[in-house]
C-alpha positions as a Markdown table, in Angstrom:
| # | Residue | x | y | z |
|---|---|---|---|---|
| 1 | Unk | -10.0 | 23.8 | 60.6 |
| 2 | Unk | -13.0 | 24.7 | 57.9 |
| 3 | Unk | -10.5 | 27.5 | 56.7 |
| 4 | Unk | -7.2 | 25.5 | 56.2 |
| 5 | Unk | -8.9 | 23.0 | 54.5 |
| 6 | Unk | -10.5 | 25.6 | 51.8 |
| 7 | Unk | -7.3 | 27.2 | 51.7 |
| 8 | Unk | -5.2 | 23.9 | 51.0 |
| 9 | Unk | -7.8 | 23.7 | 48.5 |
| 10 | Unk | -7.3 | 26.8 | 46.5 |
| 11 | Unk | -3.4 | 26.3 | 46.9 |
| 12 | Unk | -3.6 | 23.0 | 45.3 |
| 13 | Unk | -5.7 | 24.4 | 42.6 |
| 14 | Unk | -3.5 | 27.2 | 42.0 |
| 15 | Unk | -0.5 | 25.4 | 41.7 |
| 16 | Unk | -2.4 | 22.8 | 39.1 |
| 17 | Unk | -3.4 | 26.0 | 37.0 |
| 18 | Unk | 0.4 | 27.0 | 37.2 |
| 19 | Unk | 1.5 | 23.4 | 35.9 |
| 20 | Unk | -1.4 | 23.4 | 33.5 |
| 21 | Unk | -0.1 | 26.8 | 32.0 |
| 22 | Unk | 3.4 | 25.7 | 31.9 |
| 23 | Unk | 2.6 | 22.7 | 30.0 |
| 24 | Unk | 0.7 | 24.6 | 27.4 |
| 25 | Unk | 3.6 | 26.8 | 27.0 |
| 26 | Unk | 6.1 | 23.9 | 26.7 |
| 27 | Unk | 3.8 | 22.0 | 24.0 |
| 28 | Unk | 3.3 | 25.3 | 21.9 |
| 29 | Unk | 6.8 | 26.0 | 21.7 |
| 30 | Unk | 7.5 | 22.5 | 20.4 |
| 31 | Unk | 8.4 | 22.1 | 16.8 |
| 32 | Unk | 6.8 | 18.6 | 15.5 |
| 33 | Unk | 9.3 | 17.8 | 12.1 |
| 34 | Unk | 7.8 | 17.5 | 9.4 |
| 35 | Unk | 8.2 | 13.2 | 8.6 |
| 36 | Unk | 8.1 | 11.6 | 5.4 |
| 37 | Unk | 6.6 | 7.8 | 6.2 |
| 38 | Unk | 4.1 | 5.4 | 4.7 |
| 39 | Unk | 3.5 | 1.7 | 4.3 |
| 40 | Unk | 2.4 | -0.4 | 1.5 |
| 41 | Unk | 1.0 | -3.7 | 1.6 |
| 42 | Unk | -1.0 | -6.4 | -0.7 |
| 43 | Unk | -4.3 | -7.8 | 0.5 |
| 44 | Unk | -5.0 | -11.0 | -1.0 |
| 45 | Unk | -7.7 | -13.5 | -1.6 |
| 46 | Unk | -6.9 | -16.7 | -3.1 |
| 47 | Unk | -8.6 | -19.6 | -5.1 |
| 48 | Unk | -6.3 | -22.3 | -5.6 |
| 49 | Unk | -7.5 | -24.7 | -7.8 |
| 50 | Unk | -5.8 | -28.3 | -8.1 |
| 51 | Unk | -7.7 | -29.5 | -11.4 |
| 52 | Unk | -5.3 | -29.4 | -14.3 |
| 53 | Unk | -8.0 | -27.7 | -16.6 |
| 54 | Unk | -8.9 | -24.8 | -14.5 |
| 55 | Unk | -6.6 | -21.8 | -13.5 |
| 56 | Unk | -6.2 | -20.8 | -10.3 |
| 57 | Unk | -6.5 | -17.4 | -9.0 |
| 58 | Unk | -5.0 | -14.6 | -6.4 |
| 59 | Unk | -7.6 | -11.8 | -6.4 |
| 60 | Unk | -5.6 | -8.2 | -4.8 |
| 61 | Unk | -5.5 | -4.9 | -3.9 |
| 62 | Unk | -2.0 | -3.0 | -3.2 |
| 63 | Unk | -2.6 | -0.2 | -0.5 |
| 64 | Unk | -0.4 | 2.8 | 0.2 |
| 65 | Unk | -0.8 | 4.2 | 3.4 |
| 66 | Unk | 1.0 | 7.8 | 4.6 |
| 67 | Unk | 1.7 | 7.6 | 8.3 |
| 68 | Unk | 3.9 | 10.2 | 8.4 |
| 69 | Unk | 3.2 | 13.6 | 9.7 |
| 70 | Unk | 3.6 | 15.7 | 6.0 |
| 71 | Unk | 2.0 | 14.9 | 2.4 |
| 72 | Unk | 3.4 | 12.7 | -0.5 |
| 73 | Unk | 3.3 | 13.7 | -3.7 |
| 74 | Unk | 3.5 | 12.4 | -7.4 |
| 75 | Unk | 3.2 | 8.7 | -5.5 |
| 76 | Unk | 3.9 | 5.5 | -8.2 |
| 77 | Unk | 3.8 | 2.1 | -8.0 |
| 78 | Unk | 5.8 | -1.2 | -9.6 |
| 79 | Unk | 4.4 | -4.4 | -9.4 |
| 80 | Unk | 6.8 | -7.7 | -10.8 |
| 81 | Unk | 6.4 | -11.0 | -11.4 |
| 82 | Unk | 9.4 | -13.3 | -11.9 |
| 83 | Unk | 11.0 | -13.5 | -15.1 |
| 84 | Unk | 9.7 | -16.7 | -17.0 |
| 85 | Unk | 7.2 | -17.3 | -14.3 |
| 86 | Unk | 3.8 | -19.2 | -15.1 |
| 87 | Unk | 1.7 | -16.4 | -13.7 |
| 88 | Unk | -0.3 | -13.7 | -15.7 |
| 89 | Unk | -1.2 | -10.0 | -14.0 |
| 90 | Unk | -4.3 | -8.1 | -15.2 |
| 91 | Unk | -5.9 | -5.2 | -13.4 |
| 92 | Unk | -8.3 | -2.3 | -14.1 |
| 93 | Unk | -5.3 | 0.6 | -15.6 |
| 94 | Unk | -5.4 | 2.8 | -18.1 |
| 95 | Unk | -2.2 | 3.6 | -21.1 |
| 96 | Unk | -0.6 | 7.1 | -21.6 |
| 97 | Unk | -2.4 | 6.5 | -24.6 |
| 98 | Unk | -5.7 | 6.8 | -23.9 |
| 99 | Unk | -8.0 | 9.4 | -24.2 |
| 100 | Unk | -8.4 | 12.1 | -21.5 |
| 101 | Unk | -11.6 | 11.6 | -21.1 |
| 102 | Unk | -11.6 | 8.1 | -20.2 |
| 103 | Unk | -8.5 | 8.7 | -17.7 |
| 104 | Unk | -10.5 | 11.0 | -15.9 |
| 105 | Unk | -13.6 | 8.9 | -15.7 |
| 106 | Unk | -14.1 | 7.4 | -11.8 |
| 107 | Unk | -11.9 | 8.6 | -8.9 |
| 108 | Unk | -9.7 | 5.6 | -8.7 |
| 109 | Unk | -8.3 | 5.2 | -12.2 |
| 110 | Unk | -4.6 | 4.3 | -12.2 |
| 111 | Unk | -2.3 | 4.8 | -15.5 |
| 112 | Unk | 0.2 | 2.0 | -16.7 |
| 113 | Unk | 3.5 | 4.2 | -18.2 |
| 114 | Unk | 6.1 | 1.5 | -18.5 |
| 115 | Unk | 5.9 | -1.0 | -21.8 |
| 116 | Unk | 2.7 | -2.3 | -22.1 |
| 117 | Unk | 4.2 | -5.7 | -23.6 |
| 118 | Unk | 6.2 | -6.1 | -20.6 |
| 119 | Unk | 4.8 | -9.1 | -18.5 |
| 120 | Unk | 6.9 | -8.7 | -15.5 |
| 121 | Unk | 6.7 | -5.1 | -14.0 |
| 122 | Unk | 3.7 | -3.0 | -14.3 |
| 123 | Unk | 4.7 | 0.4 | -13.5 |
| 124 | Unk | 1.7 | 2.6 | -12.3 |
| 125 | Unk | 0.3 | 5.6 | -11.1 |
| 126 | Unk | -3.0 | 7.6 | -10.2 |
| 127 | Unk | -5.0 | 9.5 | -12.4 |
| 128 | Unk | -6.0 | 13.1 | -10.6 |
| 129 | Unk | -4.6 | 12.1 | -7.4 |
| 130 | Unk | -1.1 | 13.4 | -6.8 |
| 131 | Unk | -0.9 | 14.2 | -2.9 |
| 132 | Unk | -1.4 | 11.3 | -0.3 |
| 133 | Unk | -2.3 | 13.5 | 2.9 |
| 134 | Unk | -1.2 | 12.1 | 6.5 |
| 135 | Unk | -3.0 | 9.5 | 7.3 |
| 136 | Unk | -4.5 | 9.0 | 3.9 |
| 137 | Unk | -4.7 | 6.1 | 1.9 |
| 138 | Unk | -4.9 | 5.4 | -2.2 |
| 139 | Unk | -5.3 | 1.6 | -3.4 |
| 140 | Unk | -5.0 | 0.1 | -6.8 |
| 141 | Unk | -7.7 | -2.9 | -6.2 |
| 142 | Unk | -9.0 | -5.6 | -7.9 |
| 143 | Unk | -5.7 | -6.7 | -9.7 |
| 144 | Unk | -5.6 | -10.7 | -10.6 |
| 145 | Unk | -3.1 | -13.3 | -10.6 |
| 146 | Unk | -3.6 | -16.1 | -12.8 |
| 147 | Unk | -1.9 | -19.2 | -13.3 |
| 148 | Unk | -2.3 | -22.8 | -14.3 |
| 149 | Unk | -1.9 | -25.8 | -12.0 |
| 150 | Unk | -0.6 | -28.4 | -14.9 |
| 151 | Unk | 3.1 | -27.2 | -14.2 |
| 152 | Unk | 5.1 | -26.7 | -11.0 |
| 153 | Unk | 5.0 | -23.0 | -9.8 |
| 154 | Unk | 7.3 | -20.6 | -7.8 |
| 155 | Unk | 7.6 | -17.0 | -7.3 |
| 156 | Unk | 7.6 | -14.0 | -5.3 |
| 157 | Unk | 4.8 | -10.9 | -6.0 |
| 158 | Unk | 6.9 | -7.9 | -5.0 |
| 159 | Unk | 5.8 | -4.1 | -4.9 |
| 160 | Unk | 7.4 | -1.2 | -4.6 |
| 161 | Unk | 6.3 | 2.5 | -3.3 |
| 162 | Unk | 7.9 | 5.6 | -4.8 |
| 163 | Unk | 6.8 | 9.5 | -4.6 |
| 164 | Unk | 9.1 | 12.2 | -4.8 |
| 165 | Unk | 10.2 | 12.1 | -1.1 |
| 166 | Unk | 11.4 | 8.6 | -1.4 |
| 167 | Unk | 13.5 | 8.4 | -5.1 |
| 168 | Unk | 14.7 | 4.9 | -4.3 |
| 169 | Unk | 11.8 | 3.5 | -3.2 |
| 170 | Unk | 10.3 | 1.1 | -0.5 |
| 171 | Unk | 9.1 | -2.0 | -0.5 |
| 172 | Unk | 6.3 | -3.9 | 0.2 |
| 173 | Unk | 5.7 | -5.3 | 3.8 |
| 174 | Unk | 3.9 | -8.5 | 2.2 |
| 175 | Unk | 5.2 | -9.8 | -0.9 |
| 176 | Unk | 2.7 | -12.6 | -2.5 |
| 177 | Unk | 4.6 | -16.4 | -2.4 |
| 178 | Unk | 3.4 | -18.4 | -5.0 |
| 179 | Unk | 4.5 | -22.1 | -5.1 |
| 180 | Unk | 2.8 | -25.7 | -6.1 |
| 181 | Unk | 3.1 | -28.6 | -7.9 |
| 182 | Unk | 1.1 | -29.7 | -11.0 |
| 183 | Unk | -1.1 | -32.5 | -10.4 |
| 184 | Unk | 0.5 | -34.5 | -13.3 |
| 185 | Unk | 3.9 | -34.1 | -11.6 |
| 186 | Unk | 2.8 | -35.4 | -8.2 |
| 187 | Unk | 0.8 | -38.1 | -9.9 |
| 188 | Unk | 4.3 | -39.1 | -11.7 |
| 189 | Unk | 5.9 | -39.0 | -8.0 |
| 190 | Unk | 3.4 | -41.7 | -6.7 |
């Protein structure tokens, strides 16, 4: 009885070191494809501030993640703010302008290369960082949207993703929805 048992044994582990092998064959011979995918997304704090004499104030940082399986390269970025729109954008960028040496300083400098008088889309990119590895993610941070709460206000913050894998684009998961109305209006609505 002893005997059978040890021998059931040893069959059963034989037969596991067969499967075992086989399945290490199978998963080497597989081919993973190479797959171009990220993400990007705004994170956002806010301080909204209902006094007509103060502005209020979105604080942000707009994240591109690569969760695909291959690297992105030469990645970009477009921010835009609705035409006419009450709200002003500033952030820590550079121009194509500047000197070298201050576009190198720090590791996350970004470089504004659209028309710096244009106060709906800032078009940007990072300085000395032109792969995004799998898995890997860059952030422009610390951008600010400010706007006064003496008018009625509306818009959309939208983003937009590009590297040379993806030409047209993608867009941001979470766009920033801006809307109020002025004190003075809703005191007139009393």
């Amino acid at each position: 009885m002893k005997n059978r048992v040890e021998d059931k044994i040893q069959e059963l582990k034989e037969q596991t070191n067969a499967y075992v092998y086989e399945i290490k064959q199978l998963v080497e011979g597989l081919t993973i494809p190479n797959r171009v995918n990220l993400i990007s997304y705004f994170t956002t704090s806010f301080n909204i501030s209902y006094d007509p004499e103060q502005e209020s104030l979105c604080l942000g940082s707009y994240h591109i993640h690569n969760i695909g399986s291959t690297a992105i390269t030469n990645p970009y970025l477009c921010i835009t703010l609705p035409k006419e729109s009450p709200f002003y954008f500033s952030g820590r960028y550079v121009h194509e302008n500047f000197t070298p040496n201050f576009k190198t300083q720090g590791q996350s400098n970004w470089e504004r290369f659209n028309d710096k008088l244009s106060k709906e889309e800032y078009w940007l990119k990072p300085v000395g960082k032109s792969i995004i590895e799998p898995n890997e993610t860059i952030s422009f941070t610390n951008f600010q949207i400010k706007w006064s709460h003496n008018l009625p206000y509306s818009g959309t913050i939208m983003g937009f993703t590009y590297c040379d894998q993806l030409t047209d684009g993608i867009v941001v998961l979470n766009p920033i929805n801006l809307n109020g109305m002025g004190q003075t209006q809703e005191e007139d609505n009393e």
